[in-house]
C-alpha positions as a Markdown table, in Angstrom:
| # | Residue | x | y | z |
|---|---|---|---|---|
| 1 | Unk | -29.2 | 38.0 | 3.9 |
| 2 | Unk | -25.7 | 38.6 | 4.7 |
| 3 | Unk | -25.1 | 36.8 | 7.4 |
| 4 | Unk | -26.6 | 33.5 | 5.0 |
| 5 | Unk | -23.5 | 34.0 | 2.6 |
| 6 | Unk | -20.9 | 34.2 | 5.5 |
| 7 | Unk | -22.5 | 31.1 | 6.9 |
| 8 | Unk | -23.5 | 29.1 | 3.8 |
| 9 | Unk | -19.6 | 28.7 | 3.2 |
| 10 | Unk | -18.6 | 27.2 | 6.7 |
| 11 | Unk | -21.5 | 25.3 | 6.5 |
| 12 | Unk | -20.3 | 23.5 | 3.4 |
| 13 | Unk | -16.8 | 23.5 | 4.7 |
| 14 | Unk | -18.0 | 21.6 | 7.6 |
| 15 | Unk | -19.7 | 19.1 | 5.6 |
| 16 | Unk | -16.9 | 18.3 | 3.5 |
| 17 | Unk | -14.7 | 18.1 | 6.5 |
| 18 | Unk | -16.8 | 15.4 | 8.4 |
| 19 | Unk | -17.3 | 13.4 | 5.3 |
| 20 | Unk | -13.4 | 13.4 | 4.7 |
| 21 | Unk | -13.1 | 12.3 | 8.2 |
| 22 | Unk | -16.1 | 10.0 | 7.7 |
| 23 | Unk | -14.1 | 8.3 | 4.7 |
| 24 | Unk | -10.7 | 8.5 | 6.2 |
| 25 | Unk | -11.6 | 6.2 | 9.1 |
| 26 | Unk | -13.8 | 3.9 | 8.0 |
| 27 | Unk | -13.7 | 0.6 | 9.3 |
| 28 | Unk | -11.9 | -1.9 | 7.1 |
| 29 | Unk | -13.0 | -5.8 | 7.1 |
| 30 | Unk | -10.8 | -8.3 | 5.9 |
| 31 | Unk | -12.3 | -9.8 | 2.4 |
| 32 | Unk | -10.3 | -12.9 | 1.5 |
| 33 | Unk | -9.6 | -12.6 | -2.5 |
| 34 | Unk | -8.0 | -15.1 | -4.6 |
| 35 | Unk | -7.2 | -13.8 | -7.7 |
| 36 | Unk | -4.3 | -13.8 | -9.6 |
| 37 | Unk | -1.4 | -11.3 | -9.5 |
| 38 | Unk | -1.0 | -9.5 | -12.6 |
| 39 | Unk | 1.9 | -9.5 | -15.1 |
| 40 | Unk | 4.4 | -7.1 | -14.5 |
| 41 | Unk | 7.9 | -5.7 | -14.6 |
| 42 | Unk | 9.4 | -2.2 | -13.9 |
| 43 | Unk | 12.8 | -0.8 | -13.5 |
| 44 | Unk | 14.4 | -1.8 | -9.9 |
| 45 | Unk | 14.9 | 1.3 | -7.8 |
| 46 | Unk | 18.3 | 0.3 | -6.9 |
| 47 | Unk | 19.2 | -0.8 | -10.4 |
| 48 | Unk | 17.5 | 0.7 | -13.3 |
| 49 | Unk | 18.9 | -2.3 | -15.5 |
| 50 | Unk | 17.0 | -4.9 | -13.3 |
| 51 | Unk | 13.4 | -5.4 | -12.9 |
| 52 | Unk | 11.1 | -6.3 | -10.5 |
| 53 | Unk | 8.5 | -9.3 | -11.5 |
| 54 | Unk | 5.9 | -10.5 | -10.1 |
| 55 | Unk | 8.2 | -14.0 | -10.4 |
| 56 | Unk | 10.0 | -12.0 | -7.1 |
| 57 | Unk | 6.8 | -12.6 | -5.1 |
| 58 | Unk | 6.3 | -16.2 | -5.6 |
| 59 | Unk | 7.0 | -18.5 | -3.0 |
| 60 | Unk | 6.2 | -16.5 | 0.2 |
| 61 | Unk | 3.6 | -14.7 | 1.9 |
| 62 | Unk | 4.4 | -11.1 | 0.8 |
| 63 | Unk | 3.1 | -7.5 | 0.8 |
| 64 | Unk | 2.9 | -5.2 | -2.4 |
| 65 | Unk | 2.6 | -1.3 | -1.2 |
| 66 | Unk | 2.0 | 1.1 | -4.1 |
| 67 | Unk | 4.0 | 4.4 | -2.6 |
| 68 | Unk | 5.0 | 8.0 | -3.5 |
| 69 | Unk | 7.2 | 10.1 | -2.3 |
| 70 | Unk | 4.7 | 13.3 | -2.6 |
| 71 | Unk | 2.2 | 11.1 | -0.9 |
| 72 | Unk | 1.6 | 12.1 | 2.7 |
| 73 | Unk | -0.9 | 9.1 | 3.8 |
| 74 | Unk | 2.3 | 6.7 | 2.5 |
| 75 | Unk | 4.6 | 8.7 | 4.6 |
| 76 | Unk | 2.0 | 8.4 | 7.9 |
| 77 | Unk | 1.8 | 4.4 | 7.0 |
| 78 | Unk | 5.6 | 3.9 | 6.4 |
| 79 | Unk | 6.2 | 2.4 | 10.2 |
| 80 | Unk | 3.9 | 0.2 | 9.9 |
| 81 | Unk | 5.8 | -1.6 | 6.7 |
| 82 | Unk | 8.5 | -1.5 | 8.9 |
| 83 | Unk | 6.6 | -3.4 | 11.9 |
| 84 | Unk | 5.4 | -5.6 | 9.2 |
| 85 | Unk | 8.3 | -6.4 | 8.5 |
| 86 | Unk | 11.3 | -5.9 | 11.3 |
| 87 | Unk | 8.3 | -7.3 | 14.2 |
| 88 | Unk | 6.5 | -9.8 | 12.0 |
| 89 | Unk | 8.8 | -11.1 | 9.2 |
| 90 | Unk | 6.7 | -9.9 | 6.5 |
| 91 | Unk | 8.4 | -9.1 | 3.2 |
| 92 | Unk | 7.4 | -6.0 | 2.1 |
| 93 | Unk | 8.0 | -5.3 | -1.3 |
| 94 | Unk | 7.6 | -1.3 | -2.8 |
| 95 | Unk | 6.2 | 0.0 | -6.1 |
| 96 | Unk | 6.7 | 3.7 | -6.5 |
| 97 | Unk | 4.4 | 4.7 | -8.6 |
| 98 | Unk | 4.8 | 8.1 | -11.1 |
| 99 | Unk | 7.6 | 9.6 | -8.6 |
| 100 | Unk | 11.2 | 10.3 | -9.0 |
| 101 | Unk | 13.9 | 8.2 | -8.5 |
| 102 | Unk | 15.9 | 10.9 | -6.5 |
| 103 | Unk | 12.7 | 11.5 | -4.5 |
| 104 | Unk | 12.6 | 8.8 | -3.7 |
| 105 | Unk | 15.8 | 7.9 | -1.9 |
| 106 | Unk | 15.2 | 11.2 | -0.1 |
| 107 | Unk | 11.9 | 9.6 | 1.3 |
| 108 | Unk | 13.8 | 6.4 | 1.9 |
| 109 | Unk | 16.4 | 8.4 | 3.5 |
| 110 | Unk | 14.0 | 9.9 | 6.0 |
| 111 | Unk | 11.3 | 7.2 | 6.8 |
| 112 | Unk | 14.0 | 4.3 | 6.2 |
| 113 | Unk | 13.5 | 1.4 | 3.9 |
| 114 | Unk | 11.2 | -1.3 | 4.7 |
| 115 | Unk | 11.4 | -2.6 | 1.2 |
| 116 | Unk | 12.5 | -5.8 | -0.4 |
| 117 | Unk | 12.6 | -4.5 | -3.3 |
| 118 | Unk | 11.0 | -1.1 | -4.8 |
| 119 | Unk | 9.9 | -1.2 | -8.6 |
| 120 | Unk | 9.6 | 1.9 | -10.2 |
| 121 | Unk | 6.5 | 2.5 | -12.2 |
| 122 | Unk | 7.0 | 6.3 | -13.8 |
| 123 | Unk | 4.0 | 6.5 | -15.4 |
| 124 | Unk | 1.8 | 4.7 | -13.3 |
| 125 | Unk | 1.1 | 2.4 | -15.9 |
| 126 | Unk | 0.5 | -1.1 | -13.0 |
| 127 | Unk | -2.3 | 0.8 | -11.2 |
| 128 | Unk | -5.2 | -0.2 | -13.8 |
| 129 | Unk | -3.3 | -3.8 | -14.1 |
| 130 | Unk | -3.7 | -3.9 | -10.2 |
| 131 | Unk | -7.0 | -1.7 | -9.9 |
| 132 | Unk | -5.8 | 0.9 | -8.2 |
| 133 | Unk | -7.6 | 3.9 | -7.2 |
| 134 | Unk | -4.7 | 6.1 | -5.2 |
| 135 | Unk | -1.6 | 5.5 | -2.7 |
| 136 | Unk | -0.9 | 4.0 | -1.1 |
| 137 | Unk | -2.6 | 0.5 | -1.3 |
| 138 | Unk | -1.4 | -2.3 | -0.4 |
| 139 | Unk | -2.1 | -6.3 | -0.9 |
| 140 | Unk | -1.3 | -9.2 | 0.7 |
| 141 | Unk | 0.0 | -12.0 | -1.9 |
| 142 | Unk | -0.1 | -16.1 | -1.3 |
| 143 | Unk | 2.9 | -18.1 | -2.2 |
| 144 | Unk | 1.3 | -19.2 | -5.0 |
| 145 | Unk | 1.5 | -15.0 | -6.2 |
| 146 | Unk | -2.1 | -15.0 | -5.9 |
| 147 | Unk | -3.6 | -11.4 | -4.5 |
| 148 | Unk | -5.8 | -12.5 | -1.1 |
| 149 | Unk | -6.6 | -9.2 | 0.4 |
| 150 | Unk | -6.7 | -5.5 | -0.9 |
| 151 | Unk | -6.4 | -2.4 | 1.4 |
| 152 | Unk | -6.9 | 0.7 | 0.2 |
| 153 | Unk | -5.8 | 3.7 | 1.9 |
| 154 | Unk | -3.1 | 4.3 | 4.5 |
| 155 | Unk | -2.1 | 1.3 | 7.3 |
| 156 | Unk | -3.2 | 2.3 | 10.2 |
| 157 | Unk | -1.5 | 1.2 | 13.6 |
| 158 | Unk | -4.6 | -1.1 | 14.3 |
| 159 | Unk | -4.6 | -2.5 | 10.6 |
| 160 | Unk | -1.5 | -4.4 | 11.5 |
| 161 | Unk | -2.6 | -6.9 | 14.2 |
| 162 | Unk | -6.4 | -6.5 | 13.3 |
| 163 | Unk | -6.2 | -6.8 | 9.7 |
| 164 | Unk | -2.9 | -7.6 | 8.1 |
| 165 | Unk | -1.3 | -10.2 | 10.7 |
| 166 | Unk | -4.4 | -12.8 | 10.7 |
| 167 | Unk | -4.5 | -12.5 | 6.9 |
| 168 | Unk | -1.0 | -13.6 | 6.4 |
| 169 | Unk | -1.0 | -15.8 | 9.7 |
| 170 | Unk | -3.7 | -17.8 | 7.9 |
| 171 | Unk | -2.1 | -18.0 | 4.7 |
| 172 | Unk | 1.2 | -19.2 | 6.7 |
| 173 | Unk | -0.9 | -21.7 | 8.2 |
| 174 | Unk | -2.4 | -22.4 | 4.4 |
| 175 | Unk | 1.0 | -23.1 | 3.3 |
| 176 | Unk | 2.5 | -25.1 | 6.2 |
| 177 | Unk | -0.4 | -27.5 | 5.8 |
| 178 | Unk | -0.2 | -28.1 | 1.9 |
C-alpha cells in the first residue's frame, strides 16, 4: 500500500508532463482566415502620448505579436520576429500585453527589438477584441488589415519557412496581382 502512494504521484506527474509536451508541439497547419482586424488603439511604447492603430497596419503585409516581458515562450520565439523581419522583410509590429513599460525595455534590451512599433495594452483589455487565449500569439494581417492566419503559441524555428513565409508570400503575391 505504500509503495501505491509513492508511485501514484509520479505516475500523475508523468502524465501531465507528456501531455504538456503533447500540447506544446503539436503540429500547426496553416488556416487561411479573412476576417477583419479589430478596432484598437493603446499607448505607444516609445511615446505614451501616441498610439498605435490598427490604421498603422494598413497597406502591408504585417505581423501582430501579443508579448510580455514575464512571458518565457515570447522570450524563446523573439528571434524568430527578428528573422521575420531582418531575413524576410516582414514588419513586425508588438503589443505588450498587461506588462510594464520598464520591463519592457529591459526585455527589449536583452532579446533586441524586432518591433515596428509596440502598443502597450496594460490591462489586457485587446485580447478578447482579438480572441486571445495567452502569449504570445501572433497573426499575419493583409494589406487590406484583414487578420488571414492566427498562431497560437510560441514561433517555432520551423514555423517561419513552413508556416509563416508561404502565408505572407501568398498574400504578397495577392497584392501584386490586384
Amino acid at each position: 500500500m505504500t509503495r501505491i502512494v509513492y508511485i501514484l504521484p509520479l505516475i500523475v506527474l508523468m502524465t501531465l508532463a507528456i501531455l504538456f509536451a503533447q500540447l506544446l508541439l503539436k503540429e500547426e497547419r496553416p488556416e487561411m482566415l479573412k476576417r477583419p482586424m479589430p478596432s484598437f488603439s493603446v499607448p505607444l511604447y516609445e511615446n505614451q502620448d501616441k498610439n498605435v492603430t490598427e490604421k498603422d497596419l494598413i497597406g502591408q503585409v504585417a505581423v501582430v505579436n501579443f508579448f510580455a516581458s514575464w512571458c518565457l515562450p515570447c522570450a524563446l520565439e523573439h528571434g524568430r520576429l527578428t528573422t521575420l523581419k531582418e531575413e524576410h522583410g516582414v514588419p513586425v509590429f508588438g503589443i505588450a500585453t498587461n506588462d510594464d513599460p520598464e520591463d519592457i525595455k529591459k526585455f527589449l534590451g536583452k532579446f533586441g527589438n524586432p518591433f515596428v512599433k509596440i502598443g502597450v495594452d496594460l490591462d489586457s483589455e485587446l485580447s478578447p477584441l482579438w480572441g486571445l487565449s495567452a502569449t504570445p500569439e501572433s497573426f499575419i494581417i493583409d494589406a487590406k488589415g484583414n487578420i488571414r492566419y492566427h498562431h497560437v503559441g510560441m514561433i517555432r524555428p520551423e514555423h517561419v519557412d513552413e508556416i509563416f513565409m508561404p502565408v505572407i508570400e501568398y498574400l504578397r503575391k495577392e497584392e501584386q496581382t490586384k
